[in-house]
C-alpha positions as a printed Julia matrix, in Angstrom:
423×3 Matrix{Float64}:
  -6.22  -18.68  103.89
  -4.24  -16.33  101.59
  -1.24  -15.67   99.14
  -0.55  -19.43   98.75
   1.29  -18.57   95.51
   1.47  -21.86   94.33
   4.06  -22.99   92.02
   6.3   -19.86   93.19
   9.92  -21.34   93.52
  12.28  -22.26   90.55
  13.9   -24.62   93.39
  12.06  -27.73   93.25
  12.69  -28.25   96.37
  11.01  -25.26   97.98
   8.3   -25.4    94.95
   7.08  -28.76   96.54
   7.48  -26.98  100.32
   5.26  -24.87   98.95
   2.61  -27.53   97.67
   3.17  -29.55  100.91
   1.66  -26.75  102.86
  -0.99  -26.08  100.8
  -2.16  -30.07  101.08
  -1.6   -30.26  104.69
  -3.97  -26.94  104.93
  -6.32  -28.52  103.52
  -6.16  -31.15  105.52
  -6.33  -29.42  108.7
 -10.17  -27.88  107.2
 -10.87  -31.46  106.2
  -9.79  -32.95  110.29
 -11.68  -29.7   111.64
 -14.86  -30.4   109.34
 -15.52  -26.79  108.08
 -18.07  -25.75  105.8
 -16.52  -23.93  103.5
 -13.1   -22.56  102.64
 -12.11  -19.0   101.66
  -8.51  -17.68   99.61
  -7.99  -14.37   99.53
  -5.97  -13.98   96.68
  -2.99  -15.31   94.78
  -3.82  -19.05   94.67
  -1.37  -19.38   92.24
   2.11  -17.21   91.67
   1.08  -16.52   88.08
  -1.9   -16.13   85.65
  -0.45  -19.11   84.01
   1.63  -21.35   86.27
   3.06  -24.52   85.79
   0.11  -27.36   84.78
   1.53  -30.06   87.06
   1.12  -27.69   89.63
  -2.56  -26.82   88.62
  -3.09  -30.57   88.39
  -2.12  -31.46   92.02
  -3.94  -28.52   92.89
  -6.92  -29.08   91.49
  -7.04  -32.92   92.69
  -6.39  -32.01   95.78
  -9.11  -29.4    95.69
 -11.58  -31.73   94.02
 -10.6   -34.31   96.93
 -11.8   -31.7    99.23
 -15.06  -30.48   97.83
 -16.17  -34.01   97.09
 -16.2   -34.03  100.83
 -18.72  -31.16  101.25
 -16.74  -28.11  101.74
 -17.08  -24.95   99.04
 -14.12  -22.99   98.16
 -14.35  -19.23   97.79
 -11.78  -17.28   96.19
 -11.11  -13.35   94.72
  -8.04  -12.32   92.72
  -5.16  -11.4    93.99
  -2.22   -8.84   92.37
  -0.58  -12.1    91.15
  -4.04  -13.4    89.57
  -4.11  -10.26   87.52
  -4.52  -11.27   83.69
  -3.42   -8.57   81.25
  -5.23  -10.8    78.4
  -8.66  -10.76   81.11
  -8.43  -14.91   81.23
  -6.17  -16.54   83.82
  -6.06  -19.81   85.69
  -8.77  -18.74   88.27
 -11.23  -18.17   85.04
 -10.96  -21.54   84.24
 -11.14  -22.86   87.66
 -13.79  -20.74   88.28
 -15.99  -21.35   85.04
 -15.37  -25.41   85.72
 -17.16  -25.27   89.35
 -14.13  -26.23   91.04
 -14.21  -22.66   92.95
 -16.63  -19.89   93.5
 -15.25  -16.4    93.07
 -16.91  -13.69   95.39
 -16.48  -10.38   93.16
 -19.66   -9.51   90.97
 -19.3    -6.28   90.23
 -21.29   -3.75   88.0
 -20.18   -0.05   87.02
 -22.93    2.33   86.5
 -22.78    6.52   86.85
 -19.46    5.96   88.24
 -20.19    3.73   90.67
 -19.14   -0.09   91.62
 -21.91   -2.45   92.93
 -21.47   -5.38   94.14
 -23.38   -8.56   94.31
 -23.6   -11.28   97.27
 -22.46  -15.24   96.93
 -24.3   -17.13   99.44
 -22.97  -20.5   100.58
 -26.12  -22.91  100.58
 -25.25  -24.35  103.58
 -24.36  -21.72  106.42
 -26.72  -19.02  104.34
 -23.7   -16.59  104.56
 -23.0   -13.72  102.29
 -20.01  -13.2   100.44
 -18.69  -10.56   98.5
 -15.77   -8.64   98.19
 -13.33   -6.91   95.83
 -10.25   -8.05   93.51
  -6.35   -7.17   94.21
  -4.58   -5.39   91.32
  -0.71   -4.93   91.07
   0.74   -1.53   92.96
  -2.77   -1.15   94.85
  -4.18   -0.02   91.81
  -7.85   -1.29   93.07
  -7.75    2.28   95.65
  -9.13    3.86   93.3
 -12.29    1.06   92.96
 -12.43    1.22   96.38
 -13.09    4.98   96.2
 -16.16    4.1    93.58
 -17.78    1.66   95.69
 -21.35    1.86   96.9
 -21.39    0.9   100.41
 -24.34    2.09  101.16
 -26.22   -0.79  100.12
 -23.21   -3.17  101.55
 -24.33   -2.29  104.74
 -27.61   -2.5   104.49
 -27.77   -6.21  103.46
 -28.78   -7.89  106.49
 -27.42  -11.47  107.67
 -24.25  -12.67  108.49
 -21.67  -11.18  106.09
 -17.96  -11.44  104.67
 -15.98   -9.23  102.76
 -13.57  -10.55  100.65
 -10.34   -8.58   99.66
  -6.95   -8.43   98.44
  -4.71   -5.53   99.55
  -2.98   -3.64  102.19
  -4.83   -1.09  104.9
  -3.17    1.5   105.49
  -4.33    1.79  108.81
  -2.92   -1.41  109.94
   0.28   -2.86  107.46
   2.67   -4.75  109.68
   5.77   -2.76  110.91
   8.38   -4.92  109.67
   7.46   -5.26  105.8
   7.01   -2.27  103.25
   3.47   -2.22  102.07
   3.78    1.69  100.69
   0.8     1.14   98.85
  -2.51    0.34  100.8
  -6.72    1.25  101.07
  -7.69    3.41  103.96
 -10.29    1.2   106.61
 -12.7     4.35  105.53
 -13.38    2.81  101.97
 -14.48   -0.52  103.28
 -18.18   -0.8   103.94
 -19.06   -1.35  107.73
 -21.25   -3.92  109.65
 -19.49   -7.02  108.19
 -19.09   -9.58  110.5
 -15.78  -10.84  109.14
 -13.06   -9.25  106.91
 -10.85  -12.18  105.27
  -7.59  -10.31  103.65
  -4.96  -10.91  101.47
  -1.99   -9.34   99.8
  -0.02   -8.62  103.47
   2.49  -11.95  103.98
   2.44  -11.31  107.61
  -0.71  -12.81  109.91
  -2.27   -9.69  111.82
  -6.02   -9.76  113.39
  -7.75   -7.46  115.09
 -11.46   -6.15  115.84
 -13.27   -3.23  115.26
 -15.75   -1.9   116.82
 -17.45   -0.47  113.35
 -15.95   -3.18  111.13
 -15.97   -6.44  113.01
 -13.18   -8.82  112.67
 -10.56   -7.86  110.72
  -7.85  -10.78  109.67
  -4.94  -11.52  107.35
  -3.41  -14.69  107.93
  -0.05  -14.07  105.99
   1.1   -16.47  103.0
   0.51  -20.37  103.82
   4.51  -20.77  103.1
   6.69  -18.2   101.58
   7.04  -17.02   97.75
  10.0   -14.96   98.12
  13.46  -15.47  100.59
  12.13  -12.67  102.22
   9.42  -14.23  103.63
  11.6   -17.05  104.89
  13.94  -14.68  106.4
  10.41  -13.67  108.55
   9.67  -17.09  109.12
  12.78  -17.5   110.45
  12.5   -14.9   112.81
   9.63  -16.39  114.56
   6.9   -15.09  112.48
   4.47  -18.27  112.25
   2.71  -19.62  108.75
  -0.92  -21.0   108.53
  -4.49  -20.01  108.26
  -7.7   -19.41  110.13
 -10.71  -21.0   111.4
 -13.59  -19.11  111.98
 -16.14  -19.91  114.46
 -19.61  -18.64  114.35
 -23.36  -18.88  114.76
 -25.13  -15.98  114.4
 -21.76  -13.75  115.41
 -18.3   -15.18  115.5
 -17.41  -17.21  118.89
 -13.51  -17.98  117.99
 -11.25  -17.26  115.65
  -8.28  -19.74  115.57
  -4.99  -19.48  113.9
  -3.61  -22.95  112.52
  -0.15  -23.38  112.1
   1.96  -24.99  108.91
   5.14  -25.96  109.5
   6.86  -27.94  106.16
  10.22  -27.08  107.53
  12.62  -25.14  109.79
  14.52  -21.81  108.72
  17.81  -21.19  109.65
  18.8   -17.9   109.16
  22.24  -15.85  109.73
  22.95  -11.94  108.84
  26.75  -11.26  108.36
  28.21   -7.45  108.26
  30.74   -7.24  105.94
  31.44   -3.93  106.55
  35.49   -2.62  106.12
  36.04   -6.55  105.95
  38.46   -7.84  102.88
  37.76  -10.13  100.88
  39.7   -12.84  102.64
  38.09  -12.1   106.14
  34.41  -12.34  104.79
  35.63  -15.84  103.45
  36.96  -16.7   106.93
  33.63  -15.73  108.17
  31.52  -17.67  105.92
  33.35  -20.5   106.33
  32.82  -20.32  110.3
  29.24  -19.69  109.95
  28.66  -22.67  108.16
  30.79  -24.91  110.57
  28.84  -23.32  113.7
  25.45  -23.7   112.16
  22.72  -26.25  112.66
  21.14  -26.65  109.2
  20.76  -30.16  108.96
  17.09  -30.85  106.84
  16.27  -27.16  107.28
  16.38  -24.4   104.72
  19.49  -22.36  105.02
  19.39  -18.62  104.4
  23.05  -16.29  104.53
  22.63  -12.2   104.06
  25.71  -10.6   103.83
  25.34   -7.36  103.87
  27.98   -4.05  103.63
  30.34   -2.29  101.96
  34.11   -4.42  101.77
  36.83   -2.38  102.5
  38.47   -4.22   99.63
  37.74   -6.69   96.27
  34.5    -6.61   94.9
  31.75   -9.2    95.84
  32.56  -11.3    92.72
  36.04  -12.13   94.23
  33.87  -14.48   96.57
  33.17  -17.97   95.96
  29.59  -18.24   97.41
  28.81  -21.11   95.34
  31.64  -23.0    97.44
  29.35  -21.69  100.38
  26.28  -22.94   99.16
  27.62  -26.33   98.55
  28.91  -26.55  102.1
  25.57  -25.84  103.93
  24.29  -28.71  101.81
  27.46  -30.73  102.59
  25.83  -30.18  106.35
  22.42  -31.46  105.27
  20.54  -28.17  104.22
  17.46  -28.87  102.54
  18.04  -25.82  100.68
  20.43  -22.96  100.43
  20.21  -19.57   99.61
  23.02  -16.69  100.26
  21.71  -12.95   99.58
  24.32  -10.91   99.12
  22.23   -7.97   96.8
  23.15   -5.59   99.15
  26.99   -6.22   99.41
  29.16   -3.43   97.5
  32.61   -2.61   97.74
  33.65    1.34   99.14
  34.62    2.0    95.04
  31.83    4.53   94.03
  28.8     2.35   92.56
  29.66    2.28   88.77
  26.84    3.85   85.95
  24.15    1.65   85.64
  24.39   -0.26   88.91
  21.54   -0.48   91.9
  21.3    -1.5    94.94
  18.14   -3.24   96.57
  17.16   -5.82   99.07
  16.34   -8.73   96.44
  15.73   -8.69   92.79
  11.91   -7.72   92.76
  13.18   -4.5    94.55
  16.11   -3.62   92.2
  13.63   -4.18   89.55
  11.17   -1.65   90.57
  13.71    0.55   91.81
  14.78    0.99   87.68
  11.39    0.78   86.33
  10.95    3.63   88.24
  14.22    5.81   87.21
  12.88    4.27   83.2
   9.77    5.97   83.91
  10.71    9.5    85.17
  13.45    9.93   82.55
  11.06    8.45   79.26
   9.99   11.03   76.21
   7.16   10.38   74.17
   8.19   10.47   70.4
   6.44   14.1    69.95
   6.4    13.47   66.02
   2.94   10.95   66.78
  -0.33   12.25   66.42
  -1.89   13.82   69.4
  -4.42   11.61   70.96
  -2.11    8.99   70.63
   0.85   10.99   72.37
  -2.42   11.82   75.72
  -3.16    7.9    75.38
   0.55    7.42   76.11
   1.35    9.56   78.49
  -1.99    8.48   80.66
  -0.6     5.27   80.69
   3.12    5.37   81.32
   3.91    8.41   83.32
   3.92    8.44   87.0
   2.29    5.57   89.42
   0.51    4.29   85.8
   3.78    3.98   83.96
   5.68    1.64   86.56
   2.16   -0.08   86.82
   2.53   -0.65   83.39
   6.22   -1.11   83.49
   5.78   -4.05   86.09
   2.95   -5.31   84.5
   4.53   -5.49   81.3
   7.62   -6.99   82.64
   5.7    -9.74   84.37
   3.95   -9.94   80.29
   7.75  -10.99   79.14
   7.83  -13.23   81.51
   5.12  -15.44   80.28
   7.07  -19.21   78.36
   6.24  -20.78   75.49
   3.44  -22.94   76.73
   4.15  -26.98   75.56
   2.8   -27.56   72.38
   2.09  -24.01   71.07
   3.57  -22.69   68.12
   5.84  -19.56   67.91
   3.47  -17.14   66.26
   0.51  -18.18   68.75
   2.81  -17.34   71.42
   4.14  -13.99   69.86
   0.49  -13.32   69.13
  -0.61  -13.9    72.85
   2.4   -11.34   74.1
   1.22   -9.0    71.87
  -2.15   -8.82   73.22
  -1.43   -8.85   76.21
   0.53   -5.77   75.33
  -1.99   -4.14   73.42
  -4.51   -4.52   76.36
  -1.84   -3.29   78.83
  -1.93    0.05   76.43
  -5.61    0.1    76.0
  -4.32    0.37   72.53
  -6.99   -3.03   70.88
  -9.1    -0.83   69.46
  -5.85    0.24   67.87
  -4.7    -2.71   66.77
């Protein structure tokens, strides 16, 4: 299983969703008495998520392995760590899981090391996920060679798109060509891509993404909703795989309704709203409205969707959620507005604008002004950019002081720069 992004949602209500399918996963391993259990990256939504949800986590986890099943894990773009410590560390470093990436850099080359379970003799290795597909270029370091050679019955562990095969309705843009991976593995258990997609090569073996376990974003609800099924895998095998089964999770139904506001007023998108919530069936489901368009009149502000959201609860919604990012009005876009499909999208969209237009102060010494423009021009700058924005992000953890926790966003920024040495 993959991308379970725990403790994702500021809604409680999809937040513990969101737990509930990560329990009754492991659950279904528990039922099916498998020996060991793989995540591919992004266990958790952040480096430092909530500790009630780390707690249920873990005691859940612990509940599980006490039974006789490992966990396996690798990092995934959300486990990323600008300080190089996050939640999987310490999860890691108390035995609760295994991670699969030992790596070692020599004459510009990555090696990696096997994990072998103890009780199936099985070989694990695998590679880490890094924000923007950064990792392509590991990939492109990697010794394969001796990959291949290592006999036995072998998985590779990874977190990222391939290019070769990204699902046709999300954007992955960024991705690792099937080239880089080393051949001959029996099994190929990927993360990063929210959507489940399997297939088998005749070089590469099994290839399989199971998609997130529940969603992380209203996007991926939107897919749900449209049929696209959540869960994981079990893998079947003896000395070769015999089956490979996909296991659904299902916490709750999606309903789901696009509306085209285009050359509608104001008052007609009201009308409309107000008829799509009397026709629709949302009772204990999660409701999701796009309205999408340009109004022929008003601006979207002139819309009460809060009066919206509180009728689809009125009807018994679980939850409601009405995207309307992409609604504009005919009037020219004023300065400093952008359009995008949700907020994570808007926000790259002027990262990236930030980042073509931004001058290095030309007055600082040299090496300084090469460091600097290494690190936040092009694909490295909104790297950084993102990275550094997720940085902010970070609260005041309970109990800790304000200069330890201006101290720890510092260094984190300072490592983001490359500038401790600096320091």
């Amino acid at each position: 299983m993959g991308d379970t992004h725990l403790g994702a949602w500021r809604d409680p209500k999809l937040k513990e969703m969101n737990m509930q399918a990560f329990t009754a996963a492991l659950d279904e391993c528990v039922k099916a008495k498998v020996d060991f259990i793989i995540i591919s990256g992004d266990l958790f939504d952040t480096t430092l998520p909530d500790l009630a949800i780390v707690k249920r986590a873990v005691e859940k986890v612990r509940e599980v392995k006490d039974s006789g099943v490992e966990f396996y894990l690798t990092y995934g773009s959300h486990d990323f760590a600008a300080n190089s410590t996050s939640i999987v560390d310490v999860l890691n470093s108390s035995g609760l899981f295994r991670k699969v990436v030992h790596a070692e850099s020599k004459d510009d080359k990555i090696y990696l090391k096997f994990t072998v379970d103890a009780k199936t003799g099985v070989k694990l290795t695998g590679m880490s996920g890094r924000r923007l597909s950064l990792e392509r270029n590991y990939y492109g370091m990697l010794d394969t060679s001796s990959l291949e050679a290592e006999e036995g019955f072998k998985i590779f562990v990874f977190h990222n798109a391939i290019m070769e095969i990204r699902p046709l309705s999300a954007s992955y843009p960024e991705g690792v060509p099937l080239s880089s991976f080393p051949k001959g593995f029996d099994y190929y258990a990927g993360g990063h891509v929210h959507e489940r997609l399997k297939q088998t090569d005749s070089i590469y073996g099994v290839i399989a993404f199971p998609g997130c376990l529940f969603a992380s974003t209203f996007t991926d609800l939107e897919i749900t909703a449209k049929g696209e099924k959540r869960g994981f895998f079990i893998v079947d095998f003896e000395d070769k795989i015999t089956n490979v089964e996909f296991i659904e999770i299902k916490v709750s139904e999606v309903y789901y309704e696009e509306i085209d506001a285009t050359k509608k007023t104001v008052y007609q998108l009201t009308d409309i709203l107000q008829k799509t919530v009397d026709e629709s069936d949302v009772k204990d489901k999660i409701a999701l409205l796009k309205v999408t368009g340009e109004l022929l009149n008003g601006k979207p502000s002139d819309i009460n969707f809060n009066e919206t959201k509180q009728a689809l609860y009125k009807k018994g919604a679980s939850v409601a959620h009405i995207n309307h990012h992409n609604l504009s009005t005919e009037e020219k876009l004023s300065s400093g507005q952008v359009k995008g499909e949700n907020r994570a999208e808007i926000e790259e969209k002027i990262l990236s604008d930030m980042v073509k237009t931004f001058k290095i102060d030309p007055a600082l010494k040299e090496p300084l002004i090469l460091k600097l423009e290494k690190v936040l021009s092009g694909k490295n700058g909104l790297q950084f950019a993102s990275d550094l924005l997720n940085s902010l992000k970070l609260e005041k953890n309970e109990g800790e002081t304000k200069t330890n926790f201006e101290e720890r966003i510092l260094k984190n920024t300072l490592h983001l720069l490359s500038l401790e040495a600096d320091n």
